[in-house]
N, C-alpha and C positions, 0 to 999 in steps of 0.2 A: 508630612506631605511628601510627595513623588513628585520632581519636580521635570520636565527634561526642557535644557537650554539650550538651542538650534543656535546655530554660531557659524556663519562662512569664515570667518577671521579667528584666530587663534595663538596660542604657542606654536611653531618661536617667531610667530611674529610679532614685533610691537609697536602698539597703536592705542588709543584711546577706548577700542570698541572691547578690544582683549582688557586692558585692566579692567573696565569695568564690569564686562564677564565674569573675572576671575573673582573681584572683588564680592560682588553681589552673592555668588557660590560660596565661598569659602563662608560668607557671612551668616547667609543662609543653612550651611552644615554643620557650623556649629552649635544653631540651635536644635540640631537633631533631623534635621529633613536630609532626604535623600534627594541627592542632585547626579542627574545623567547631562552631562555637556556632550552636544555632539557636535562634530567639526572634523573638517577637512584633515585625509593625511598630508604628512610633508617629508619630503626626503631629510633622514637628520631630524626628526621631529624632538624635541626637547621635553624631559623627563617633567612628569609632574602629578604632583602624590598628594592628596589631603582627605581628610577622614569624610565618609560619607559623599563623597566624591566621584563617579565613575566618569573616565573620559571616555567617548565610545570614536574614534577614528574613521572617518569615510575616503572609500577612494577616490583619489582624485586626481583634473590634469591642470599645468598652468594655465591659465590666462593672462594671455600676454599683453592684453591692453593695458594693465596696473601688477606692474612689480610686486612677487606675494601670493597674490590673489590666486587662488583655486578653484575649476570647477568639480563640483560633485554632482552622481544620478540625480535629478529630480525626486526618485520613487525606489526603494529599497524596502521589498517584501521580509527579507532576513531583521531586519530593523525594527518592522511594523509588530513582527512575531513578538521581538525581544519588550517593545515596551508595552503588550498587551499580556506578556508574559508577566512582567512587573507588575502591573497595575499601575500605571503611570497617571496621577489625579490632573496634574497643566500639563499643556505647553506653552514655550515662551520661548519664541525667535528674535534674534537683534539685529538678524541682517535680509535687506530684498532681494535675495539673491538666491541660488539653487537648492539650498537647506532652508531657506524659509519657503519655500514651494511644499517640499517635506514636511515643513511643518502642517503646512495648513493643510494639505492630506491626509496627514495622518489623525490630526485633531479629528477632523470627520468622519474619518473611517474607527476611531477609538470613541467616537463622539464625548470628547473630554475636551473642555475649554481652551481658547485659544489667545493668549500676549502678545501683542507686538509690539518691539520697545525704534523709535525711529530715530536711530543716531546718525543718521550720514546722510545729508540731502543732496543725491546724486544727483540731482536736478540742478544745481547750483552751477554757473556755467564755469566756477573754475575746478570742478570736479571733470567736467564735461573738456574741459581742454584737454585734458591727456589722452582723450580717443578724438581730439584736432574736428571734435561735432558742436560746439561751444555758441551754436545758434537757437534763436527763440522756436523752431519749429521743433528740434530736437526737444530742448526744455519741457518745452507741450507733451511729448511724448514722455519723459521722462518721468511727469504729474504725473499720467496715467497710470505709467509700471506703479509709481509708488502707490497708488491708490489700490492698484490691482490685491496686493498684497495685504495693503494694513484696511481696509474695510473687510476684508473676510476675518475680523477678529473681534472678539468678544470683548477685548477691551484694548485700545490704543494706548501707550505713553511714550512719551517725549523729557529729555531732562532740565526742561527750559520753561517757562512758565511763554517766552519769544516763540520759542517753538514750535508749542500747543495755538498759539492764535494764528502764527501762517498755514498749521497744516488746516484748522477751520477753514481760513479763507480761499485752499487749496480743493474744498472739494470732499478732504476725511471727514469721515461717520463718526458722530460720537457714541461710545464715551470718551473722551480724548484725558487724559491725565496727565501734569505734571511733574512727576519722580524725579528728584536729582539724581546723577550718579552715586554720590553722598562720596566720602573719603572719612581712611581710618588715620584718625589723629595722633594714633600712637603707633605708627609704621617705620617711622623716620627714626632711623639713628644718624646725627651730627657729632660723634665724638671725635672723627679726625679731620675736625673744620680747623684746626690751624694748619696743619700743613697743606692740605689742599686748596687752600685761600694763598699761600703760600707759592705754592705749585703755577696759580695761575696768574693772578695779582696781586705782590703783597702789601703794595700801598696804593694801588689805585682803586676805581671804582668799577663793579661789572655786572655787567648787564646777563639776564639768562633769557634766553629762547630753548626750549625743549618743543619737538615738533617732527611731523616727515616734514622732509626738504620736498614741496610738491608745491602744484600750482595753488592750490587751495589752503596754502598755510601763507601765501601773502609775504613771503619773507625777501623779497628782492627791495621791495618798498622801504620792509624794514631796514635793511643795508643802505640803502638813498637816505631816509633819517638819522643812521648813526654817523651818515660823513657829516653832516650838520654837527649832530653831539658834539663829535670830535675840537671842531672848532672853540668849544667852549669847556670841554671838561678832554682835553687832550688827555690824560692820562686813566683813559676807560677801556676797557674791556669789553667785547661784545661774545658770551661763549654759547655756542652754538650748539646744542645736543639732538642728534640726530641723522638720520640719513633717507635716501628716496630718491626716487626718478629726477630729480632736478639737482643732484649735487656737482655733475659736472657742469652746469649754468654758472654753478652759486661762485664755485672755484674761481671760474671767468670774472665773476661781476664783480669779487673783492677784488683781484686784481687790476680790474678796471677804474674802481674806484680809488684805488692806493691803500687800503687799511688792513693789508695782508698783517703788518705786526699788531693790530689790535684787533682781530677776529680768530677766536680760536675755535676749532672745528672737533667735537670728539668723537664723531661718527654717530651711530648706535652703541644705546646703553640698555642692557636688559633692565626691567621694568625694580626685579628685585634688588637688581645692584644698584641702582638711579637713585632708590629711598636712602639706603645706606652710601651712600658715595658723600653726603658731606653738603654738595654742590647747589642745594637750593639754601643754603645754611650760610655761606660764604657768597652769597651774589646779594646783589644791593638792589636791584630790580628786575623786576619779569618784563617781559617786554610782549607783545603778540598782536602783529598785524592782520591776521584770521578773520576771515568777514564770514565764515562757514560753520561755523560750529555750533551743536545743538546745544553744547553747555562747554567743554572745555575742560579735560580732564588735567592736563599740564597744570590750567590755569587752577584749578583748585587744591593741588600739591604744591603750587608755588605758596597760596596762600595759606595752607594749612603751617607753613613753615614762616607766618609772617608776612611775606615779601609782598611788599605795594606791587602792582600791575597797575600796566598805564594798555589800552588798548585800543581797539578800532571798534566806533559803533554800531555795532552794527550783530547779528545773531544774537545768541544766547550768551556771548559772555558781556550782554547788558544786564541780566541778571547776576551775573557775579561783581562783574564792579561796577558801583556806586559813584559815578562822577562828584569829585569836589568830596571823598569821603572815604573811602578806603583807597581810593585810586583816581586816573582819570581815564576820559574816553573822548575819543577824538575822530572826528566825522572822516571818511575815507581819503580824499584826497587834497587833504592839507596835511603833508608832511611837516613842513616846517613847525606849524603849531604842535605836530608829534611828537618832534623833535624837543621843540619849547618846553613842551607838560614835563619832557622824561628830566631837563637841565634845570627846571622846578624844583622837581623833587630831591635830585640827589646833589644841589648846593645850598637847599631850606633844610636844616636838621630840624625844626619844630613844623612843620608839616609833615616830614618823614612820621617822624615819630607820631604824632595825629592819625598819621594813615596805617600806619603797622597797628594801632591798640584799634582800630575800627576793624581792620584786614581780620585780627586773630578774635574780634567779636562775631563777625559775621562769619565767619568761616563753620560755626558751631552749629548753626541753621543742617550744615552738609555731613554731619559727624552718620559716618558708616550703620549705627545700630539703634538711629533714629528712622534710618531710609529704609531701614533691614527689617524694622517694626511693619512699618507703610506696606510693603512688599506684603508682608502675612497676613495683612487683614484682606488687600487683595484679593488674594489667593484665593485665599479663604471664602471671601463672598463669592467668587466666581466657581468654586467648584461646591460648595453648598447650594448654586443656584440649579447647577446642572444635573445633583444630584441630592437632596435635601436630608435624604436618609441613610442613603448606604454607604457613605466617605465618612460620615461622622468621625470614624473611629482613625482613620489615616490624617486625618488635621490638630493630633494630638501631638 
């Protein structure tokens, strides 16, 4: 198959929407299809090469409302050439934004099927706080755009089984599908987890949060739960991986709180160097106050590596953890009991241990080349619908 994956978010940004792009493709070229990623240029854009791969680069200007963020034309004739030149059998956009406009143009004008996968519910008001509109009339509007978008598609998914039942009740057209992200189980190298366990705590306990530092990752909360922690397991760690429009808050908050020496901050970590760095290998718990997420990419590489997650109930990482079984989950605003679940876990060794053999059973549900199968059959039916006889020979 000819795949092309519309993408506003990209290398070298790193974010959830980006691994899972890159993930899906790489997974996908291996089994021989060809993948055109399109997406935004970036000053400094970051090198990136894999077989059967083409990245096709769009111009573009910032958008200053969220850090990162690029706009691109809506409409690009030079583009439309290239992928009717190819014979390009889907499309499949991941984001509502200027390149999924593109998308759904072009599907039309190529009349070849159209994906929409809905990872970011910009409707969520703590998404909506960063352009300071974080009200219900805005929200309303914000359904809408998303509607605008993923109802002009031949088939909807979501990576949450959570997900799929609010965009129903939101209004979206079926067919609506559940796809995990999926993750590859054998990505991670942990060989220099004694020094880096070393590096940061080598006899205490530590907490991981991987995440943007933004309002939508809920992480100030988190910081009010760990001065609890502290109280009771003083000698913990809370490391912090990541960066984002709220790090100069964050700076503030520990401060304010007092646990500047047990908060360690490591910025941003490229996505490739984060599997190899050791760091979900050497932490004793994931932590994630996230009321937003469609599924939870961090969250599912913490677990792929084991690591019990204790979370907030609430989105799609109700589907990944299992209250009272691989982890817990904890209603939004009882900190304290947050705090409770995480001093639970890591002074009980025989419930750890309970929750890690559950954590690394279920985690196998999400293995990369199961999700990568799902995708093909997809595909597949959708672009044998649209054309029954004359792709035969491209879905080989």
């Amino acid at each position: 198959m000819k795949i092309a994956i519309f993408t506003d978010t990209f290398l070298p940004q790193v974010n959830g929407v980006v691994t899972a792009t890159i993930s899906l493709a790489k997974n996908l070229a291996d089994r021989g299809h060809k993948i055109y990623i399109i997406c935004p240029k970036f000053n400094g854009t970051s090198y990136f090469k894999h077989k059967n791969i083409q990245i096709i680069r769009m111009g573009s200007i910032p958008a200053y409302f969220y850090e990162d963020f690029r706009f691109t034309a809506p409409v690009s004739f030079k583009l439309f050439n290239f992928l009717k030149k190819e014979k390009i059998d889907i499309i499949h956009f991941q984001t509502q934004m200027p390149l999924g406009i593109q998308a759904i143009i072009l599907s039309k004008l190529l009349k070849i099927p159209l994906i929409g996968t809905f990872h970011t519910n910009i409707a969520d008001p703590d998404y909506l706080k960063h352009i300071k509109l974080n009200n219900k009339y805005v929200q309303n509007i914000s359904w809408i755009y998303n509607r605008f978008y993923y109802n002009r598609c031949d088939l909807i998914t979501c990576p949450s089984e959570v997900t799929r039942e609010e965009l129903l009740k939101s209004g979206f057209k079926e067919p609506i599908k559940a796809i995990s992200n999926g993750i590859n189980l054998n990505i991670f190298n942990n060989s220099n987890w004694k020094q880096v366990k070393k590096k940061y705590n080598k006899k205490g306990k530590i907490l991981l949060f991987v995440g943007r530092i933004a309002h939508e990752k809920n992480i100030f909360y988190l910081l009010d739960c760990f001065k609890l922690i502290l109280k009771k397991v003083p000698n913990t760690k809370l490391l912090v991986v990541g960066d984002g429009p709220q790090m100069t808050q964050l700076k503030q908050k520990i401060k304010d709180l007092k646990v500047s020496n047990n908060i360690i901050l490591t910025g941003r970590i490229a996505h490739e160097k984060l599997i190899k760095s050791s760091i979900f290998k050497i932490s004793d718990l994931f932590v994630t106050a996230s009321t937003t997420e469609t599924q939870g990419i961090s969250t599912l590489e913490a677990q792929a590596n084991g690591l019990v997650c204790v979370g907030i109930n609430k989105g799609g990482i109700k589907n990944l953890i299992k209250d009272n079984y691989n982890g817990f989950l904890v209603e939004r605003n009882n900190k304290k009991k947050f705090a409770d679940r995480i001093i639970q876990i890591l002074t009980d060794k025989n419930l750890y241990k309970k929750m890690r053999i559950n954590t690394l059973k279920e985690i196998k549900k999400h293995d990369i080349s199961k999700i990568t199968g799902i995708w093909e059959k997809e595909y597949t039916k959708l672009i044998k619908k649209y054309n029954p006889i004359n792709k035969q020979s491209n879905l080989l």
